[in-house]
C-alpha positions in Angstrom: -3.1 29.3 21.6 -2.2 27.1 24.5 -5.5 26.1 24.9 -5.7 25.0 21.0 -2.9 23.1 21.7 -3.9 21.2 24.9 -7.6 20.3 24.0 -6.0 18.5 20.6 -4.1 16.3 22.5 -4.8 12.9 23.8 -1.7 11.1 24.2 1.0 12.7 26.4 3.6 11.1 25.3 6.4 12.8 22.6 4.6 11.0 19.4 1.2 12.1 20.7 2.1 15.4 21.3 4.0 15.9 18.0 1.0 14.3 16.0 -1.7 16.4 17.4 0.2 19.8 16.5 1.2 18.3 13.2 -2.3 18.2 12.3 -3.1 21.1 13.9 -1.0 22.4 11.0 -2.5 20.9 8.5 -5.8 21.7 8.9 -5.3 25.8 9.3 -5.8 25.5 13.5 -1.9 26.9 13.9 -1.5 29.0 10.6 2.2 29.3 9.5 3.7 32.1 11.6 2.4 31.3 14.5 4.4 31.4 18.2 3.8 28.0 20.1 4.2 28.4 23.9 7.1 27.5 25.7 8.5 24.0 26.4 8.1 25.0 30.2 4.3 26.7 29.3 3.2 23.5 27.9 5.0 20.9 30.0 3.5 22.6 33.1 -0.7 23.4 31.6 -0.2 18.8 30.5 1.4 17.8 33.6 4.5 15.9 31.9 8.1 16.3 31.9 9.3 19.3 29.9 11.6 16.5 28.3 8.9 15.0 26.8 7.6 18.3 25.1 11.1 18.4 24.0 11.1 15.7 22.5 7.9 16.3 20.7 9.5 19.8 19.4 12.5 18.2 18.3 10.6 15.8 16.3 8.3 18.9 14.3 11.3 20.6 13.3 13.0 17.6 11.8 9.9 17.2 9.7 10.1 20.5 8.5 6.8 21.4 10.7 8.2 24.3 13.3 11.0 26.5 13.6 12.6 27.2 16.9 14.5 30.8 16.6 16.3 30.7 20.2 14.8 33.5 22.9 12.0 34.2 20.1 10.4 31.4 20.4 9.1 29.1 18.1 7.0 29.3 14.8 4.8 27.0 12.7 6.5 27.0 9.1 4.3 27.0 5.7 4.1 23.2 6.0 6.6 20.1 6.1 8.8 18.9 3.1 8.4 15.4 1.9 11.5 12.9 2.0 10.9 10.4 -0.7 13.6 7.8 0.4 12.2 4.5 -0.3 14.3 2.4 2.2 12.4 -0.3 2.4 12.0 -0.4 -1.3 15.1 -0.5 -2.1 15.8 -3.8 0.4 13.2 -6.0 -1.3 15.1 -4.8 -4.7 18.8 -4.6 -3.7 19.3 -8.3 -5.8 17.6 -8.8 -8.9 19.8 -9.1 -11.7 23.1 -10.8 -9.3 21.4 -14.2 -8.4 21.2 -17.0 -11.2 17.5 -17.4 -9.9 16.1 -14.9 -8.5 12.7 -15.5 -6.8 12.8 -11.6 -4.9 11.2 -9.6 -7.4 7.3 -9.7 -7.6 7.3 -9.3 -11.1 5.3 -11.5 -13.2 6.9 -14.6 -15.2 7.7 -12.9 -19.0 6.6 -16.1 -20.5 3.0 -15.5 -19.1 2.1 -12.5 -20.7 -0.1 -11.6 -23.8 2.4 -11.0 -27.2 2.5 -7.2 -27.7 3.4 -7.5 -31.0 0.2 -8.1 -32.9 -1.9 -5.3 -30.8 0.9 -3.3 -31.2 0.3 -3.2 -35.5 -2.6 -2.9 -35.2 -2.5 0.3 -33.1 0.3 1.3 -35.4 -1.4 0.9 -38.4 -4.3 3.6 -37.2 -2.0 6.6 -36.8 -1.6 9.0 -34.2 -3.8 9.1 -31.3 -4.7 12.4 -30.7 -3.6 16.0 -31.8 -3.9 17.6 -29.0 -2.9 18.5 -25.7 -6.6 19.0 -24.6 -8.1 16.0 -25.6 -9.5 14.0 -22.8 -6.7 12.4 -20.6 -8.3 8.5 -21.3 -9.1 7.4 -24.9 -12.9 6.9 -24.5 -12.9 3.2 -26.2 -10.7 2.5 -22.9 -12.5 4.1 -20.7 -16.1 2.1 -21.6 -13.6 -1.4 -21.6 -12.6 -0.3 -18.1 -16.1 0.7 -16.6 -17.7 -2.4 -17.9 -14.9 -4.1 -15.8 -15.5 -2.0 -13.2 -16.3 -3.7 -9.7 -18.7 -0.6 -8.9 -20.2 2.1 -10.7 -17.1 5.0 -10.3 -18.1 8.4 -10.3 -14.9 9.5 -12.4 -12.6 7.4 -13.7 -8.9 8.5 -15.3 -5.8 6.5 -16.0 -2.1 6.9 -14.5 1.3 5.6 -15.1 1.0 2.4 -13.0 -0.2 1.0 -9.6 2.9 2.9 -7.8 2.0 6.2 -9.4 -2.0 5.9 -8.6 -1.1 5.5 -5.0 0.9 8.7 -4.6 -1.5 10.9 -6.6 -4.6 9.6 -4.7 -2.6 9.8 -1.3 -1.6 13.5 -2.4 -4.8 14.7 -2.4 -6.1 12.4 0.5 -3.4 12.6 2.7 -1.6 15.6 4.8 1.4 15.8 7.4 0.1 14.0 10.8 -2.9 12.5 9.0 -3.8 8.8 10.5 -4.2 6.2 7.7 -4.9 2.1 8.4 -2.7 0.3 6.4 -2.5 -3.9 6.4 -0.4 -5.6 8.2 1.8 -6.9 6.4 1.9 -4.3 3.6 3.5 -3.2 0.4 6.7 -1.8 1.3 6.3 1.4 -0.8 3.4 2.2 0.2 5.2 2.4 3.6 7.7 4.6 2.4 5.4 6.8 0.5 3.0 7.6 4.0 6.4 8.2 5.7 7.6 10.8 3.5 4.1 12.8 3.3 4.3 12.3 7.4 1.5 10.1 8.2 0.7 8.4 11.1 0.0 4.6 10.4 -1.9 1.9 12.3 -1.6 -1.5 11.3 -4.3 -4.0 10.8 -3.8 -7.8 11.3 -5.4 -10.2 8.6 -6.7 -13.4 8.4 -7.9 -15.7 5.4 -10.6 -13.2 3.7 -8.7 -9.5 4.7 -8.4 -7.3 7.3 -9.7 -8.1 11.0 -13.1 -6.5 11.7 -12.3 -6.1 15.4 -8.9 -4.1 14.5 -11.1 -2.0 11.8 -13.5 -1.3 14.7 -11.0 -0.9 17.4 -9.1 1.2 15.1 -12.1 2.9 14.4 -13.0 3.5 18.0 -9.7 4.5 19.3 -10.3 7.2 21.1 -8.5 6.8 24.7 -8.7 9.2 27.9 -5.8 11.4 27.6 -2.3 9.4 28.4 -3.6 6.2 27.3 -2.2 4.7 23.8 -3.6 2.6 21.3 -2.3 -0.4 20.6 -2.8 -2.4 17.2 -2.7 -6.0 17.1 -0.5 -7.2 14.5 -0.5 -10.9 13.2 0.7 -13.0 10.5 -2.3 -14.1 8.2 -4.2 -17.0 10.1 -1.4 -16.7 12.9 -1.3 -16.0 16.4 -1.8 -12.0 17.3 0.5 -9.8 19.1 0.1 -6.4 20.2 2.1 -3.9 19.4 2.8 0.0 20.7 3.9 1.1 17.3 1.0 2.7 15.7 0.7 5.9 17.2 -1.4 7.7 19.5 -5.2 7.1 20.2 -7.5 10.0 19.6 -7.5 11.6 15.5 -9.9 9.7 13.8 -7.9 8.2 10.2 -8.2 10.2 7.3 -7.9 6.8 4.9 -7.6 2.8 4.7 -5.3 1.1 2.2 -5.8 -2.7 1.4 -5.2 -4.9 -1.2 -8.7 -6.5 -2.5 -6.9 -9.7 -4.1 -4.1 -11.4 -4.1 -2.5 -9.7 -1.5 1.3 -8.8 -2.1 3.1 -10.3 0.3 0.5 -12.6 2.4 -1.6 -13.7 -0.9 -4.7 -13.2 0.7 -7.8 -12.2 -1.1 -10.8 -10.5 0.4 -13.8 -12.2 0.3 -17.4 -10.8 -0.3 -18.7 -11.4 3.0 -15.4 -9.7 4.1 -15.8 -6.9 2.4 -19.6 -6.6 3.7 -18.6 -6.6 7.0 -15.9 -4.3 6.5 -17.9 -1.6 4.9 -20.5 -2.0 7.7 -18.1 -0.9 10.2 -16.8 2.2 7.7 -19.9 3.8 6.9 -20.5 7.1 8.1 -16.8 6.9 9.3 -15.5 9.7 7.1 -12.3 7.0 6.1 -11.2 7.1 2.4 -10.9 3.6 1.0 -8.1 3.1 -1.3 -7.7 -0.5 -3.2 -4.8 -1.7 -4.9 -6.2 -4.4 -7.2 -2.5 -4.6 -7.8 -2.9 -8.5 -9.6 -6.0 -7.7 -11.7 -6.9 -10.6 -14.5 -4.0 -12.8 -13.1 -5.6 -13.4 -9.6 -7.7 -16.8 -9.3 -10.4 -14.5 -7.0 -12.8 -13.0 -8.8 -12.8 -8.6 -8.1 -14.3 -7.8 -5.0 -14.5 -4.1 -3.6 -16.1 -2.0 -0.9 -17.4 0.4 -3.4 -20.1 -1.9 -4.0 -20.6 -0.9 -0.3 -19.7 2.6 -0.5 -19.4 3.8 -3.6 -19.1 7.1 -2.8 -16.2 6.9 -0.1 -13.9 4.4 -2.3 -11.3 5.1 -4.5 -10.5 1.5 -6.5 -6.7 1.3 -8.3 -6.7 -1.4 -11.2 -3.2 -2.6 -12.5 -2.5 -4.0 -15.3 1.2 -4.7 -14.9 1.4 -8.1 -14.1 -1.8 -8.7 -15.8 -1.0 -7.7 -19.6 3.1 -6.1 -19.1 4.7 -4.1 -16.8 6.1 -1.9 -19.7 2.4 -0.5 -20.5 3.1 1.5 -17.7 -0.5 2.0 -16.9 -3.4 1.4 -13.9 -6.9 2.9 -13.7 -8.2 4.9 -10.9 -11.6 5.4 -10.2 -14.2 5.5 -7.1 -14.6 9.5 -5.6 -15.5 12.3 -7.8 -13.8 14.7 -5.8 -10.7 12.5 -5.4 -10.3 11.6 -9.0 -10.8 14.8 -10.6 -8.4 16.0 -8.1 -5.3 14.0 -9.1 -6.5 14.8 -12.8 -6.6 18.6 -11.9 -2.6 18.1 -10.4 -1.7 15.7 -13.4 -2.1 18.9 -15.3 0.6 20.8 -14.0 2.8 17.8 -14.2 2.5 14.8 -17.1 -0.9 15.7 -18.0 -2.4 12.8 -19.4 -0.6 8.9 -20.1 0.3 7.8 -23.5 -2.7 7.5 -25.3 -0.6 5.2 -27.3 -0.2 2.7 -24.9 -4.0 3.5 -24.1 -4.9 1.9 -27.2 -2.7 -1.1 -26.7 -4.8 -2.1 -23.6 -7.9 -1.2 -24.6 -7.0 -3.9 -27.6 -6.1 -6.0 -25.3 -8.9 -6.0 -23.3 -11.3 -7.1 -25.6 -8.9 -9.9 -27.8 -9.8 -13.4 -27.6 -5.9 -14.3 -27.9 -5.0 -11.8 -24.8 -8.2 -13.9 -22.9 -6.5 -17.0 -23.4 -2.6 -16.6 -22.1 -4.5 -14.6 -19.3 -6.7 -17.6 -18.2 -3.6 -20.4 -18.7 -1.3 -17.7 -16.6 -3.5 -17.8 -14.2 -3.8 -21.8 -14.1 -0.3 -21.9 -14.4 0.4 -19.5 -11.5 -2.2 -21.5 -8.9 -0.7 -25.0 -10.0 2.9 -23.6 -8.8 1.1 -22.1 -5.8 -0.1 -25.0 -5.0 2.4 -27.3 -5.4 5.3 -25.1 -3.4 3.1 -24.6 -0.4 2.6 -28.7 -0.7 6.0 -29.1 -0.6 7.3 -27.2 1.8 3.9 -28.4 4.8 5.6 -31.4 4.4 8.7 -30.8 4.9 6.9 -28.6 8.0 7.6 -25.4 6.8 4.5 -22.9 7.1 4.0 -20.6 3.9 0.7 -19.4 2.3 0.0 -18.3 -1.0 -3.4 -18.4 -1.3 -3.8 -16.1 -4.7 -1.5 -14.3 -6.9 2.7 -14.7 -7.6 3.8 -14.6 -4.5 4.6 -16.6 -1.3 5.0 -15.8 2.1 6.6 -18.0 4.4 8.0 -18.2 8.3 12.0 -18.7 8.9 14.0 -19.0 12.4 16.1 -16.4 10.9 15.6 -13.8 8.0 19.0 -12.7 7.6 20.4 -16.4 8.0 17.7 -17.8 5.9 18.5 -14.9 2.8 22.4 -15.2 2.9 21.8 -19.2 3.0 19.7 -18.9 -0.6 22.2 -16.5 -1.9 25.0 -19.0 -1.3 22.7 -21.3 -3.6 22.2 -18.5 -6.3 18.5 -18.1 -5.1 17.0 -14.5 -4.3 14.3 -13.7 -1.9 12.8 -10.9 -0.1 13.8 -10.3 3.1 10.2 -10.0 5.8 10.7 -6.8 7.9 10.1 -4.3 5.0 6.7 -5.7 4.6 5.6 -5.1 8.2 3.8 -2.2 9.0 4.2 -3.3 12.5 6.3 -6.1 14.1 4.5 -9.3 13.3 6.9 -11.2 15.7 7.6 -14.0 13.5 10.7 -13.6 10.7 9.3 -14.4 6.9 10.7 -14.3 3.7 8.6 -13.4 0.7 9.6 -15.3 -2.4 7.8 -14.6 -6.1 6.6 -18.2 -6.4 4.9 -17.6 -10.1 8.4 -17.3 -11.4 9.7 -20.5 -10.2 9.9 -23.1 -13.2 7.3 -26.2 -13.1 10.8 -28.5 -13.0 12.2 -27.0 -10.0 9.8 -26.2 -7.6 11.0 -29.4 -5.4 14.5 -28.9 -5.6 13.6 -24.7 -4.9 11.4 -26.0 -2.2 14.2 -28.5 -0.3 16.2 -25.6 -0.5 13.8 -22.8 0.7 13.1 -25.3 3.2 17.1 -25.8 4.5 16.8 -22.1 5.0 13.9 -21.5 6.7 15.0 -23.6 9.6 18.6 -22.1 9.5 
């Protein structure tokens, strides 16, 4: 067993050591029961300081991973629980409702969206859906409207209750305790929260104007170091200057998955573009990586949809919103990409919810194919570049640097992001404070503010402001 141990592990140090048994343990190597050797046993056969192993133990049994039973020794346990505290959730949420104007929530303006109220007759007026609990999960006139829309043929297709619920199914089946997923840099804050609680390892990837890096994909890919050495990500603000950083984890277990946001990028506003997305699937194929894309924006975002499934259709997995599209109350995003992926959320779905309202099912598939819907979506999205556009003016010349490129929000530098925040609030304006959107330090404080809600009549006065607080 202490040769199991030693050959999985590349980095010496206490995260290395504790990621390499972790998935160990997930994939069957150390069955539950099983005695690990000593700290001494394993300190000595590494060379390191029985400190370090320490360390490594301490940090398995927090997670729920081993169980140390005094002069017994130590066991494996059946497998880790989850903690499912979103704490960097709740800091880009702690003010909406107690700011006059409140520009911190990434929700889309209410004036923008399609009227429910004629869709929702019509619906009405056609009685109940279904009446069953074995009918299929998606109503089959939705299902063609989404697969027409689709940006590559999907294997399986099946609808969930949002965006937020796609990516922990889809992660629940991909992704296990110790597992090593790439994530953007910056990112969605849950998302962070969600990999921390299964207990993944994340590596963050810089972007520039059209995505993620292709020499952090590759060196990401390629990081496999002589034991000791570390990887080390390079983490950047969009179209900034890079710096490294140590907080991504040991080199050595190839990633299991890579999430990214294919357009309109929440909080950086960048959208992928096709040669992009080329390149990037170039560098994945044959990789054994899991794409997962949160088309989070969907009809609202100026780019048109772009994915690597048209790349590699058969190792994507593409997330459709339509939240800030056609109303956050629909409650509903389609997954679909990877046969065995999407029937396996289905499968779990089962035992839980088991399908989404077919109700609302029918609202969007009306939706999707209504000439009225077609036009508020293409003045929202005219409406939401022209206030783009016009804040980022504003405030580059009045030398603050911001980019908002596609989408609602805007992402923009400050001196200080806690000095910078309290100075809004004293004006009765909400933002979202930087940090919980960094995957890794980006070494440069931001603020994220929802620009798309921001009325046409005071974006100068919101941008002298946002202005007096980004230089403190």
């Amino acid at each position: 067993m202490l040769d199991v141990i030693t050959s999985a592990i590349d980095d010496r140090s206490a995260r290395g050591i504790a990621g390499a048994v972790s998935r160990l343990v997930m994939s069957g190597a150390l069955p539950p029961g099983t005695r690990l050797p000593t700290v001494r046993e394993l300190a000595t056969e590494l060379g390191i300081s029985p400190t370090t192993v320490s360390q490594a133990w301490r940090t398995l049994a927090r997670a729920g991973v081993i169980s140390p039973r005094g002069r017994a020794g130590t066991f494996v346990l059946a497998g880790p629980p989850a903690s499912a505290e979103p704490r960097r959730y709740r800091r880009i949420t702690r003010s909406p409702g107690r700011l006059p104007h409140d520009y911190s929530t990434g929700t889309p303006d209410v004036a923008l969206l399609p009227d429910l109220a004629p869709v929702l007759a019509r619906v009405a007026s056609g009685g109940n859906l279904t009446a069953s609990y074995l009918d299929d999960p998606v109503l089959p006139a939705l299902e063609k409207a989404l697969r027409a829309r689709w940006p590559f043929p999907p294997a399986a297709l099946t609808v969930v209750d949002g965006a937020l619920d796609a990516l922990d199914r889809v992660t629940g089946v991909l992704v296990g305790f110790g597992s090593r997923v790439l994530v953007e840099n910056p990112c969605f804050p849950p998302l962070l929260d969600l990999l921390e609680a299964v207990g993944a390892e994340v590596v963050a990837l810089p972007l520039d104007d059209e995505g993620i890096q292709p020499d952090a994909l590759r060196a990401a890919l390629g990081a496999v170091s002589p034991a000791g050495a570390a990887y080390r990500a390079v983490a950047s603000s969009p179209g900034g200057t890079a710096a490294s950083t140590g907080a991504t984890g040991p080199a050595g277990a190839a990633p299991v998955a890579l999430y990214l946001q294919p357009r309109a990028h929440n909080p950086a506003g960048v959208s992928m573009s096709p040669r992009r997305a080329g390149a990037l699937a170039e560098l994945l194929a044959g990789s054994g990586v899991t794409v997962i894309e949160d088309d989070h924006v969907g009809d609202v975002a100026a780019a048109a949809p772009v994915s690597l499934g048209a790349h590699l259709p058969e190792a994507t997995v593409h997330i459709r919103s339509f939240s800030k599209s056609h109303g956050p109350d629909l409650r509903l995003a389609a997954v679909g990409g990877v046969e065995s992926v999407v029937n396996g959320l289905v499968s779990r779905r089962m035992l839980g919810p088991g399908w989404s309202s077919r109700l609302l099912q029918a609202v969007l598939a009306e939706l999707l194919d209504d000439d009225d819907t077609e036009r508020t979506l293409t003045r929202a999205r005219e409406v939401y570049a022209s206030r783009r556009e016009r804040m980022t003016a504003a405030l580059a010349a009045r030398g603050v640097r911001a980019q908002a490129a596609d989408g609602i929000n805007l992402w923009m530098e400050v001196e200080d992001e806690q000095v910078a925040l309290v100075s809004l609030a004293a004006r009765g304006i909400g933002a979202a404070p930087g940090t919980p959107f960094e995957a890794a330090p980006l070494g440069v404080a931001h603020l994220r503010v929802t620009v798309g809600l921001i009325p046409d009549d005071d974006i100068d006065d919101v941008a002298r402001l946002l202005t007096e607080a980004a230089h403190g």
